[in-house]
C-alpha positions as CSV (number, residue, x, y, z in Angstrom):
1,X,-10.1,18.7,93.8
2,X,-7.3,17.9,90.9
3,X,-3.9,16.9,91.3
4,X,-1.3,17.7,89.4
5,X,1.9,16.1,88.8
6,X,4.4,17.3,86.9
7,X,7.8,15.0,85.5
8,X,10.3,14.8,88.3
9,X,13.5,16.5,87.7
10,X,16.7,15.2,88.6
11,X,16.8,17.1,91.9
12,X,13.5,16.4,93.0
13,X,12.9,13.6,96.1
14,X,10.1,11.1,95.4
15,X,6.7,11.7,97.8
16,X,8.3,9.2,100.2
17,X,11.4,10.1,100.8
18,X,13.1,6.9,101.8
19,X,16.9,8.1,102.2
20,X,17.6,7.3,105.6
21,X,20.1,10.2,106.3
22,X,17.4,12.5,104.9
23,X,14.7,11.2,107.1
24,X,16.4,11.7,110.2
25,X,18.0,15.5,109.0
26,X,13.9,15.9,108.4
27,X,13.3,14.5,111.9
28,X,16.1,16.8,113.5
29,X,15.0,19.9,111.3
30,X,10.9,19.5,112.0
31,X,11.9,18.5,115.7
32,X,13.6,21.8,116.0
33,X,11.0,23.9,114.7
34,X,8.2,22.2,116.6
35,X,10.3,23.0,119.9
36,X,10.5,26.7,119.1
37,X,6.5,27.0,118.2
38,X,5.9,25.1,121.7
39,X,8.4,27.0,123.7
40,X,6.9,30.3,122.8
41,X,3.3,28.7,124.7
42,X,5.6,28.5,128.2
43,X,8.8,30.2,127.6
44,X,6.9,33.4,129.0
45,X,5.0,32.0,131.9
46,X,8.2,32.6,134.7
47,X,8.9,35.7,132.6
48,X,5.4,37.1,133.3
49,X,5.9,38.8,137.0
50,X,8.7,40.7,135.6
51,X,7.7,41.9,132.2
52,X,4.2,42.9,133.8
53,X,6.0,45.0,136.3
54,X,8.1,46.1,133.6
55,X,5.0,47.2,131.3
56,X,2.4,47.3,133.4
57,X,-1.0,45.8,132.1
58,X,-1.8,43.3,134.7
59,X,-5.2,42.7,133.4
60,X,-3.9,42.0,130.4
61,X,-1.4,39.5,131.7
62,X,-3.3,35.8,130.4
63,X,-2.9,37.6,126.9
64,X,0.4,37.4,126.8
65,X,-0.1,33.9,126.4
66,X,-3.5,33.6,124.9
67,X,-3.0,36.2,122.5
68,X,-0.3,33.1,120.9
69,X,-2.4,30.0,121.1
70,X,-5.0,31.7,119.9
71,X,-4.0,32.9,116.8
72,X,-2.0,28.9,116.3
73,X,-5.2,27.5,117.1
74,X,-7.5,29.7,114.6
75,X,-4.7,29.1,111.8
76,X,-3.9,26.0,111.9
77,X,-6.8,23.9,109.9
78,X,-5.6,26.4,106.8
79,X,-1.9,25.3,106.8
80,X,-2.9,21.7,106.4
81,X,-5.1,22.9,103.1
82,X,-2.6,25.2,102.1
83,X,0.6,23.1,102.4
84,X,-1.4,20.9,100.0
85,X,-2.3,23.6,97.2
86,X,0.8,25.4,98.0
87,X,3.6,22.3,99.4
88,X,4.1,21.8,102.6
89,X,7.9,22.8,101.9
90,X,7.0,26.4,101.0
91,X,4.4,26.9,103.5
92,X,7.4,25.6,106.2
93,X,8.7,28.9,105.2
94,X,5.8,31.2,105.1
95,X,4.8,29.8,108.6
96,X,8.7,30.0,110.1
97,X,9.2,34.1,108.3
98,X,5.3,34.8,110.3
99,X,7.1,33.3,113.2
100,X,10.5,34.7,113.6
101,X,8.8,38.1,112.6
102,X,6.5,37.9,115.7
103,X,9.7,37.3,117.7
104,X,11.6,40.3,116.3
105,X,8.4,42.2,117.6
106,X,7.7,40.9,120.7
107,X,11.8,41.3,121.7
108,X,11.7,45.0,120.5
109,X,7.9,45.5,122.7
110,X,7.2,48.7,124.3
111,X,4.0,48.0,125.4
112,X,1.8,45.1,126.7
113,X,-0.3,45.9,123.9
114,X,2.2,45.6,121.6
115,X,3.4,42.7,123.2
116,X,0.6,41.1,122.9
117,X,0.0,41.7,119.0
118,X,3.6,40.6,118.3
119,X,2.6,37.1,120.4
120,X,-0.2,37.0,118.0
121,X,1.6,37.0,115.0
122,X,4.3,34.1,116.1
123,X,1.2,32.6,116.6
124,X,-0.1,32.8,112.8
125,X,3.5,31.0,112.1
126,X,3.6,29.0,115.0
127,X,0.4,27.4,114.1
128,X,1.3,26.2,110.8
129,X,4.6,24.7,112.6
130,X,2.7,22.1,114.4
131,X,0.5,21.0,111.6
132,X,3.0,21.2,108.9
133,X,5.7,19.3,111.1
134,X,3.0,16.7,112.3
135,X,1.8,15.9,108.5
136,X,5.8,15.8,106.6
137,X,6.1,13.3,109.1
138,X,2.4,11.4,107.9
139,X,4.2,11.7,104.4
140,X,7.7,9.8,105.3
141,X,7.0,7.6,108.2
142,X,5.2,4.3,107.7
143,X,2.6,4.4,110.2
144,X,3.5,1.8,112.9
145,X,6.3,4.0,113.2
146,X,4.8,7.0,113.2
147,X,4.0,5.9,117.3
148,X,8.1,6.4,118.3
149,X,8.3,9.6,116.3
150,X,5.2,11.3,117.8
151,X,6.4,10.3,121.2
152,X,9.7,11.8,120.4
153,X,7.6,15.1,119.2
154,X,5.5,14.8,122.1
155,X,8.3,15.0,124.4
156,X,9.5,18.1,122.7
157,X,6.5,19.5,122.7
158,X,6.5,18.4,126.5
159,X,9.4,19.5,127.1
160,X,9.2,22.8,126.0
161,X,6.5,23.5,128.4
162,X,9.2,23.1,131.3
163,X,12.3,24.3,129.6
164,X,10.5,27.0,128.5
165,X,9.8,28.7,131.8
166,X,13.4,27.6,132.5
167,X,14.8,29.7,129.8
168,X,12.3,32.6,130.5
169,X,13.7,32.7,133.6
170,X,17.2,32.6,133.4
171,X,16.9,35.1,130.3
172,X,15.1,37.2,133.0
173,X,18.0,36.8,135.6
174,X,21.3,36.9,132.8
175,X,20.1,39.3,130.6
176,X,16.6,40.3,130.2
177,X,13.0,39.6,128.9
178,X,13.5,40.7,126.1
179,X,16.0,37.6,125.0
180,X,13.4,35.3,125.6
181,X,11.9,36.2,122.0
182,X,15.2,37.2,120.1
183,X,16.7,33.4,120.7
184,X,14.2,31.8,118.4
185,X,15.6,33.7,115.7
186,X,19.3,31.9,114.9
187,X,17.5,28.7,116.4
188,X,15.0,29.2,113.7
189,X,17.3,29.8,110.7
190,X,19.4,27.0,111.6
191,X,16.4,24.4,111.3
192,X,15.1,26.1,108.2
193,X,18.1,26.0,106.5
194,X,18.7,22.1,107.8
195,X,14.7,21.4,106.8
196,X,15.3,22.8,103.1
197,X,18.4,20.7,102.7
198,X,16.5,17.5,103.2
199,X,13.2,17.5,102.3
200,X,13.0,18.3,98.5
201,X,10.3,19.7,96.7
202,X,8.4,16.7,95.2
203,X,6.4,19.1,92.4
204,X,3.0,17.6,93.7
205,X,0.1,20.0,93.6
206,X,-3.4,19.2,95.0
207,X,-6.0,21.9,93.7
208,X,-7.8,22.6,96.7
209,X,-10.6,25.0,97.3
210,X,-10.2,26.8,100.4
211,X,-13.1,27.4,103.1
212,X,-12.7,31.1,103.7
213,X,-15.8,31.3,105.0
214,X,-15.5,28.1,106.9
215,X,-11.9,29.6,108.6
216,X,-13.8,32.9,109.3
217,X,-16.8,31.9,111.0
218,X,-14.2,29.4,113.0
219,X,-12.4,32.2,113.8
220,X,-15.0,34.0,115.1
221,X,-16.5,31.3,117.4
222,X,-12.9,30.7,118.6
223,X,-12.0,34.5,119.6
224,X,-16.1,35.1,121.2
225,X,-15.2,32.2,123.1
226,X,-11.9,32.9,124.0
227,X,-12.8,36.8,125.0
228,X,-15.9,35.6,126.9
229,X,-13.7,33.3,129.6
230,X,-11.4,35.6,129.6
231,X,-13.2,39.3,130.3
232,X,-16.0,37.5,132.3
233,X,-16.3,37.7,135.7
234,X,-13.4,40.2,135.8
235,X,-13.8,43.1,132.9
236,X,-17.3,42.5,132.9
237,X,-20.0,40.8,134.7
238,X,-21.1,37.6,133.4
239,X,-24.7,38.9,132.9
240,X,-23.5,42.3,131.2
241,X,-24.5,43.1,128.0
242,X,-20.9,43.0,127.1
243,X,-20.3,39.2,127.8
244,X,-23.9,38.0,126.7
245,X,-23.0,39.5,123.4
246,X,-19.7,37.8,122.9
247,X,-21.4,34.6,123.4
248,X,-24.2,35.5,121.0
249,X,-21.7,36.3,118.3
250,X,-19.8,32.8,119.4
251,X,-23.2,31.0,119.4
252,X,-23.9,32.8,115.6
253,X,-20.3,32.1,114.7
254,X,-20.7,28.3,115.4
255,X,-24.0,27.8,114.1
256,X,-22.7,29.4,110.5
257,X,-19.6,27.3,110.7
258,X,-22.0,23.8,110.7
259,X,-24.1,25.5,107.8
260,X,-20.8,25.9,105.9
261,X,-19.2,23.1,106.4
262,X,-22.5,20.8,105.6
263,X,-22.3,23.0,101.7
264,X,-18.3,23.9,101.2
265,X,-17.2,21.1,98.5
266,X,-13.8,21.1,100.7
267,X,-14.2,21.6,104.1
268,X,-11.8,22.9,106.6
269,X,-13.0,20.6,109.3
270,X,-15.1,17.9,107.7
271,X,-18.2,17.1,109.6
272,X,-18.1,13.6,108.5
273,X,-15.0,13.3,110.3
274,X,-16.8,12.9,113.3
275,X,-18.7,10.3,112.6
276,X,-15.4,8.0,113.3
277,X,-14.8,6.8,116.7
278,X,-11.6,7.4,117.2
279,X,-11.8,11.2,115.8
280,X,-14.1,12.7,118.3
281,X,-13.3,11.0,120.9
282,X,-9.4,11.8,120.8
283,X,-10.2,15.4,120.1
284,X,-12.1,15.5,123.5
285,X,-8.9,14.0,125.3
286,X,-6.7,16.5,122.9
287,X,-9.1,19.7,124.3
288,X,-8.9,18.4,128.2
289,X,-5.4,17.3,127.9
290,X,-4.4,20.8,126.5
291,X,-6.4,22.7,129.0
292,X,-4.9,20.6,132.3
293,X,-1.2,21.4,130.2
294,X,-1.2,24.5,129.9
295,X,-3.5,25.5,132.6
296,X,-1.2,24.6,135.3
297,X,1.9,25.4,133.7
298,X,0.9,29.2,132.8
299,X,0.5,29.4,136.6
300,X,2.5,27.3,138.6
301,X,5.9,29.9,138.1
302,X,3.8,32.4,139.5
303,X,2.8,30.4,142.4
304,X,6.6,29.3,142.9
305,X,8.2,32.8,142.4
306,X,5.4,35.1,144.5
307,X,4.2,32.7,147.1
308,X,7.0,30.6,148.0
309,X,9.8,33.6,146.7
310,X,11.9,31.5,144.7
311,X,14.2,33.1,141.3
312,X,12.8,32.9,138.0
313,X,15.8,30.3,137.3
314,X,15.1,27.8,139.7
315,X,11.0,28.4,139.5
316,X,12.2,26.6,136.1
317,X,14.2,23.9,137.0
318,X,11.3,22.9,140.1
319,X,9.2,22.2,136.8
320,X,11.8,19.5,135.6
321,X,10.0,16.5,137.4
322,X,6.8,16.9,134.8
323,X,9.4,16.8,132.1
324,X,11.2,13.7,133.4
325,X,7.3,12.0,133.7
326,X,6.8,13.2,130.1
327,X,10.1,11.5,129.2
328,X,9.9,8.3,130.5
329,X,6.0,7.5,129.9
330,X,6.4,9.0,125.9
331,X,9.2,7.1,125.1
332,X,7.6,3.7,126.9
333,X,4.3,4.9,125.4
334,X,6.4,5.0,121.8
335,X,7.6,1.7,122.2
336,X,4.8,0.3,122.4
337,X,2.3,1.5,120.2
338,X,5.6,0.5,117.8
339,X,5.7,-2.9,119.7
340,X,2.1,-4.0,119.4
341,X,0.4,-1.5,117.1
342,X,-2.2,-0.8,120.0
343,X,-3.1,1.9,121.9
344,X,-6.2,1.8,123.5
345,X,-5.2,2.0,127.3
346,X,-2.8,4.7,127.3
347,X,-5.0,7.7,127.6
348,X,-6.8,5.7,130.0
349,X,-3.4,5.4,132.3
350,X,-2.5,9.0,130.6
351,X,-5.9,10.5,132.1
352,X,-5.7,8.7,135.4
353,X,-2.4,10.0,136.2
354,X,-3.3,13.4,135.2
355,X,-6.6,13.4,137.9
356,X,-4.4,12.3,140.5
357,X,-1.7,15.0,139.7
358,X,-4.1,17.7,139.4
359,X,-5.8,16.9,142.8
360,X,-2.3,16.9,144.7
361,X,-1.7,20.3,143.0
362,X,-5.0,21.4,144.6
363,X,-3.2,20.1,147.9
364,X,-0.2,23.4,147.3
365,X,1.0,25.5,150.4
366,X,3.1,27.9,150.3
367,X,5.4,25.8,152.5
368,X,5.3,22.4,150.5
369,X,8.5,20.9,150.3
370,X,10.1,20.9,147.0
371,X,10.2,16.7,146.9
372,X,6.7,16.7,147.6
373,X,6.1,19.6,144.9
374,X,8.1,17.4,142.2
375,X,6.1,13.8,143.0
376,X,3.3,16.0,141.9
377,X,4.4,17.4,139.4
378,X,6.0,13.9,138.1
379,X,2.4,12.3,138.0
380,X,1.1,14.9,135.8
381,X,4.0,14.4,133.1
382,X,3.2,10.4,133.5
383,X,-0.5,11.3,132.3
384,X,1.0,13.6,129.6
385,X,3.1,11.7,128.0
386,X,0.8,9.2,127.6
387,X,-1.9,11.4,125.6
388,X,-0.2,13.0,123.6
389,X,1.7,10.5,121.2
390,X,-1.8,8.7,121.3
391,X,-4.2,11.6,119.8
392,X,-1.8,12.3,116.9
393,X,-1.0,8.5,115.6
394,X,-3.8,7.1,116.1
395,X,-6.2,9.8,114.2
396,X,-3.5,9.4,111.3
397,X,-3.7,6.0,111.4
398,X,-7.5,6.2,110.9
399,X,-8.2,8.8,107.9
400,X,-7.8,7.9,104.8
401,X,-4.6,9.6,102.7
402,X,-6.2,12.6,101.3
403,X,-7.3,13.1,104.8
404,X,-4.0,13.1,106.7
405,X,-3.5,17.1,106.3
406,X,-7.2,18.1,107.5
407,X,-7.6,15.9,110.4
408,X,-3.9,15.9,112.2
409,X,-4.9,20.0,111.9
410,X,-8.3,19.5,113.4
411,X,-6.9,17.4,116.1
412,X,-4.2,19.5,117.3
413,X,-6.8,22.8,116.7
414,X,-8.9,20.9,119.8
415,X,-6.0,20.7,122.0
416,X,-5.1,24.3,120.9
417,X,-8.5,25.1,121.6
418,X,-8.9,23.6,124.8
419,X,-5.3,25.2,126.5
420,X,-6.5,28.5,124.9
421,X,-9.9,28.8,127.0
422,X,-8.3,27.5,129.8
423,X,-5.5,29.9,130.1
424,X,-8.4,32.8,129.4
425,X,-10.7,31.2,132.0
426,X,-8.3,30.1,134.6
427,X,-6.4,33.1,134.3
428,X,-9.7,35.4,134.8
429,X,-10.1,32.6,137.9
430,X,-7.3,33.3,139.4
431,X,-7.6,37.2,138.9
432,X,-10.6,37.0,140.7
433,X,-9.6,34.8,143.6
434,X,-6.9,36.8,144.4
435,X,-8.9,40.3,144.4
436,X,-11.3,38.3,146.6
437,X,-8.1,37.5,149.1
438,X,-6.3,40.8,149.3
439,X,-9.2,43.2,149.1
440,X,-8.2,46.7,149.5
441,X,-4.9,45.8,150.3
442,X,-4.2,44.8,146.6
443,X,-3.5,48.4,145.7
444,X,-1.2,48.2,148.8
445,X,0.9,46.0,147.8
446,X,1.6,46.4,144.0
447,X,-1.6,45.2,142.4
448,X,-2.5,42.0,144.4
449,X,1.4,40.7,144.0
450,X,0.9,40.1,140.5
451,X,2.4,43.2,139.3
452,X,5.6,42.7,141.0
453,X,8.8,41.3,139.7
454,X,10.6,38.4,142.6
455,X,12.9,41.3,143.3
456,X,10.6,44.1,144.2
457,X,8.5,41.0,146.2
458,X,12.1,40.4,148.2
459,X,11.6,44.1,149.0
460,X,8.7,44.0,150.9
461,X,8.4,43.4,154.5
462,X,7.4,39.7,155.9
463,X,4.1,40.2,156.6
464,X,3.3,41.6,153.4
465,X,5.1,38.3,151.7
466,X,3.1,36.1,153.5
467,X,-0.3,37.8,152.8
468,X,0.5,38.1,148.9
469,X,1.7,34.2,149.0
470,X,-1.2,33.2,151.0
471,X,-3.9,34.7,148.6
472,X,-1.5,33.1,145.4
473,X,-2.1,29.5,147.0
474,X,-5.9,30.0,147.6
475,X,-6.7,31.8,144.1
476,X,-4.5,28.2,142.6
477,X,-6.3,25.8,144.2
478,X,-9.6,26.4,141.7
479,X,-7.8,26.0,139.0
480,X,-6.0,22.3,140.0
481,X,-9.5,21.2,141.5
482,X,-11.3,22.2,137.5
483,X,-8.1,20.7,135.6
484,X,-8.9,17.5,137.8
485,X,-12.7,17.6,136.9
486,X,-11.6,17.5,133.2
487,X,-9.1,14.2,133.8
488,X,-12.2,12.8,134.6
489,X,-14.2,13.6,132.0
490,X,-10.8,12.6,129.8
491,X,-11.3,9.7,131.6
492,X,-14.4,8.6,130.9
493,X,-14.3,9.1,127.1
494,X,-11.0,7.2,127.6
495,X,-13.0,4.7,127.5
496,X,-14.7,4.9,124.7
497,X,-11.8,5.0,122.5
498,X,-11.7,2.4,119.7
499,X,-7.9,0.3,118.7
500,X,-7.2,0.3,114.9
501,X,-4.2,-1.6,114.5
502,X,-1.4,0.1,113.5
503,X,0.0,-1.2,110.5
504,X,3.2,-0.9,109.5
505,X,3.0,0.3,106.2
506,X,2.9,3.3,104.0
507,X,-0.4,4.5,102.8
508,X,-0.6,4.5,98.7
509,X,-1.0,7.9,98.0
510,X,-4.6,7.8,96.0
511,X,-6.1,6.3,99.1
């Protein structure tokens, strides 16, 4: 790896760039990009009963959503290598043009098909939002500060995932679907144009060679894995030749990726990286933390909309109580890591609120009162919002400077990783359970109430409402009960977690 380093010219910004009006147009800029990436994992969740009835494709439905985090998650170790070879600055505009592309697509869909290849290439941009935003940050935030920003990004990123369904579903109500995707587009010039205003190209080159095969073989692992939770159970049996192969070609996928990360001179996910504490064991909190979050998100609208028959707008705004939990424990969770420079027992609070939020979800009727609903929803944004700012500053605050790039990527790929399966899996979960509950009267009423929109659910006789909400509430409860399982197991590696101090300081850039 070489560096090169051209002379500055007048209109370049050092490496650091220390003006503090810049800084915070940075902030505002990469804080607005990293809300659109993250709305587009939600924003379609209270949207889904109506675009599914709109397009048909019920089993196809958990793609919709997959289909996005997947392709972030598989992309998003390459941006950190590529915004070095390349500059993070251009590559903030590769990865928003992949992005707001994908959203001229999916607005314009025809097809669930083609709606679910257009969610797959916001995802190739959308992936390189979250690292890119994360590591321009690592560059111009000392890190004991670093705490008070991520908890402000983790609130967006919170955030999104219950203003998201909010939008979706007032686009739904005011306009139509279709709106949900076109918004990001203005939104998303607008930041680009505030991001390239503030955060000058520095002329810094690292000579990097990339892990193709590395990236392909991860790939690989990642879809096999991904299609295997998914189609199991439900396309195919678990036993068919069909689903044993996927996992073989996972299995061969994952075994090729440790033989070429062990030789490539510049891995894409260094295996040495795991030898540190605080690495491996925040990626396993990243993967359960991202499965719990967008496990129960993906499906609570549906439970709100189909079994207890509210609107797409307010099956949005009864998710506001996870934000507010998100809120309060980031921002106290900000202060102080910034405080103290410790961290250590905040994903063991964040994980201990998450169990006990998760097994009162498991609790759900379809006549739960909406307090009750929000106090449980409120304890799982309390457990939130006190992972998230933790897995991102204190693995930066770990790695050494050339390493800031590969392993914020990494980190974020697990929790990427981990809400990707579990939408796949939980989604083919809850498929299941409620074929199991209506039986032969799914084809009765429109596809086991999944392919129904809240109007054409208003539509149908009492009895038939009850039935469809009663089999929503029973197929739900799995899912809650294995989220909670995993804030356990979050738990316990909780734990384990090692505190580096956070220092306040900026890392010299050789180090």
């Amino acid at each position: 790896m070489t560096i090169t380093n051209p002379s500055p010219t007048p209109s370049a910004a050092s490496d650091t760039q220390s003006e503090p009006t810049s800084i915070r147009l940075i902030i505002v800029s990469i804080g607005a990009l990293l809300l659109l990436a993250s709305l587009d994992q939600t924003i379609v969740s209270t949207a889904l009963p109506t675009i599914v009835a709109d397009l048909g494709g019920l089993e196809h439905l958990s793609w919709v959503v997959t289909a996005y985090i997947l392709a972030s998650t598989i992309v998003a170790p390459l941006y950190g290598k590529l915004g070095d070879l390349y500059g993070r600055r251009n590559m903030v505009f590769i990865s928003v043009g992949l992005f707001l592309l994908g959203s001229a697509l999916a607005g314009a869909a025809w097809s669930m098909t083609s709606l679910i290849v257009s969610r797959a290439i916001q995802g190739l941009g959308g992936g390189g939002l979250f690292v890119l935003a994360l590591s321009v940050i690592g560059d111009v935030i000392p890190p004991q500060d670093r705490g008070k920003v991520q908890g402000v990004f983790a609130s967006i990123f919170s955030v999104s995932s219950v203003i998201g369904p909010l939008i979706g579903g007032w686009f739904v109500e005011q306009a139509s679907w279709h709106w949900i995707f076109y918004i990001n587009i203005p939104i998303g010039i607008a930041a680009l144009i505030g991001f390239a205003i503030s955060f000058k190209p520095t002329g810094r080159r690292v000579q990097h060679k990339i892990d193709w095969l590395g990236a392909a073989m991860l790939s690989v692992t990642l879809a096999g894995v991904t299609l295997a939770t998914s189609l199991g159970g439900r396309s195919f049996a678990w036993a068919s030749p069909e689903i044993i192969g996927l996992g073989l070609i996972a299995l061969a996928g994952l075994l090729t990726f440790l033989w070429a990360e062990t030789r490539a001179s510049e891995p894409i996910l260094p295996l040495g990286l795991f030898r540190m504490n605080v690495f491996w064991v925040t990626s396993i909190i990243g993967f359960i933390s991202g499965a719990a979050m967008f496990g129960s998100v993906t499906f609570l609208p549906i439970y709100l909309q189909i079994a207890k028959g509210t609107s797409p707008t307010v099956s949005g705004l009864m998710l506001v109580p996870m934000t507010a939990g998100i809120l309060i424990s980031s921002t106290l969770a900000g202060r102080y890591m910034g405080r103290t420079g410790r961290y250590r027992y905040l994903p063991i609070i964040g994980t201990s609120f998450l169990f006990l939020g998760m097994i009162l979800l498991s609790t759900l009727q379809a006549d739960t009162h909406w307090l009750i609903f929000s106090i449980f929803l409120a304890c799982v944004g309390l457990g939130m919002g006190n992972i998230f700012p933790v897995v991102t500053t204190s693995v930066q605050n770990a790695v050494p400077r050339h390493q800031l790039g590969t392993a914020t990527a990494a980190g974020l790929m697990f929790r990427q990783v981990g809400g990707s399966i579990a939408v796949a899996a939980f989604g083919a979960l809850f498929a299941t359970g409620m074929a199991a509950k209506m039986g032969a009267a799914g084809a009765e009423f429109a596809g086991g109430g999944l392919e129904i929109s809240p109007q054409m659910l208003a539509a149908l006789p009492a009895e038939a409402r009850e039935q469809i909400g009663a089999a929503v509430v029973s197929a739900i409860h799995p899912v809650f009960l294995i989220a909670a399982g995993l804030a356990v197991i979050g738990f316990i590696f909780a734990l384990m977690l090692e505190e580096i101090a956070l220092h306040n300081r900026v890392v010299p850039k050789g180090e």
